[in-house]
C-alpha positions as CSV (number, residue, x, y, z in Angstrom):
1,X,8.1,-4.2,7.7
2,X,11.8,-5.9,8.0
3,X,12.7,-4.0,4.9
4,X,11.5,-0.3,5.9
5,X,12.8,-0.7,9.8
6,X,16.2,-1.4,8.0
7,X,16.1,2.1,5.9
8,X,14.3,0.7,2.8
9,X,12.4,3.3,0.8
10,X,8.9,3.3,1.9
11,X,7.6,4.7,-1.4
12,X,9.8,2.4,-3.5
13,X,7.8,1.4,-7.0
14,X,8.3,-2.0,-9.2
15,X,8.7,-1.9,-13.4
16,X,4.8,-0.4,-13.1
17,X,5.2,2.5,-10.4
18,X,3.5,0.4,-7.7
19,X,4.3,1.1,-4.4
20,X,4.1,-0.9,-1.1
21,X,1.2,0.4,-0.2
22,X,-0.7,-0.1,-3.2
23,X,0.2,-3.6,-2.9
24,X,-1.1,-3.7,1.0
25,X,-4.1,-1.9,-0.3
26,X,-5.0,-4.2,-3.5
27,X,-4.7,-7.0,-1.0
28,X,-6.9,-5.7,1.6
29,X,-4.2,-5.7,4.1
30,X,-5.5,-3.1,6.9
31,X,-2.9,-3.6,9.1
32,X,-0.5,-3.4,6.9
33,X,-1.7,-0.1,5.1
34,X,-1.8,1.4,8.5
35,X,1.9,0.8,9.4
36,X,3.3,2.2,6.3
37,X,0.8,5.3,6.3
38,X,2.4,6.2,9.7
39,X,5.8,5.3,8.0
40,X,5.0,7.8,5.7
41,X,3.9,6.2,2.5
42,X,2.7,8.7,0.0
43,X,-1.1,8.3,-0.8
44,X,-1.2,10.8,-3.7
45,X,1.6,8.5,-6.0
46,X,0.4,6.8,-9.0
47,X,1.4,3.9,-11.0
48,X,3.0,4.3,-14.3
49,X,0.4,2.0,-16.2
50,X,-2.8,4.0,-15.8
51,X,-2.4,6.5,-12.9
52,X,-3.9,4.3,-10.4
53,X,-3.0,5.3,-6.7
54,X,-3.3,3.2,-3.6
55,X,-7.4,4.4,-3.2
56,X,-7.8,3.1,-6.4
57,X,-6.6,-0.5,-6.1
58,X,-8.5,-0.7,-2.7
59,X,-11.9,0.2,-4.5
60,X,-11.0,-1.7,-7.7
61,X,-10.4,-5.1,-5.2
62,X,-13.8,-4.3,-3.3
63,X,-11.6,-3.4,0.3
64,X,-13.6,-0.8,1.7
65,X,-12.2,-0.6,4.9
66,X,-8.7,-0.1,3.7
67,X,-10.3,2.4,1.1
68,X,-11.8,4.5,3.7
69,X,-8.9,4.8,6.1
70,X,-7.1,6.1,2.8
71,X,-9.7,8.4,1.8
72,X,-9.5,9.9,5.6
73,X,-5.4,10.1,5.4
74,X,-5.5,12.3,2.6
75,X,-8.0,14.3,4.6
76,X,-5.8,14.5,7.0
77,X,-2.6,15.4,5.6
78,X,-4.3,17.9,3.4
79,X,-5.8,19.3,6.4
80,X,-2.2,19.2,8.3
């Protein structure tokens, strides 16, 4: 959170294309998935090494909650 509040790219990737919120979603952090989607982070980017996006690491770690509040953001900002 530090890093973004001090103008750090939200949607920043590592040597593999994973983002932030992939990370925060792989992990099963809710909380944390929920700050940077209303920061902005980009649900529809996907990781170098297999085209993975953030949906996909939730369901591949078993997070469902985290899975379905991303499922309903892309709802929403296709929607929007």
């Amino acid at each position: 959170k530090c890093l973004v509040e001090n103008g750090a790219d939200i949607n920043a990737v590592d040597k593999l294309g994973r983002t932030p919120l992939m990370a925060a979603a792989f992990h099963g952090h809710a909380g944390l998935v929920r700050y940077l989607l209303k920061r902005g982070a980009r649900i529809d980017l996907a990781t170098n090494a297999g085209g993975s996006t953030a949906r996909d690491f939730a369901d591949q770690s078993g997070n469902g909650e985290v899975a379905k509040m991303l499922r309903e953001a892309g709802r929403q900002r296709t929607t929007a």
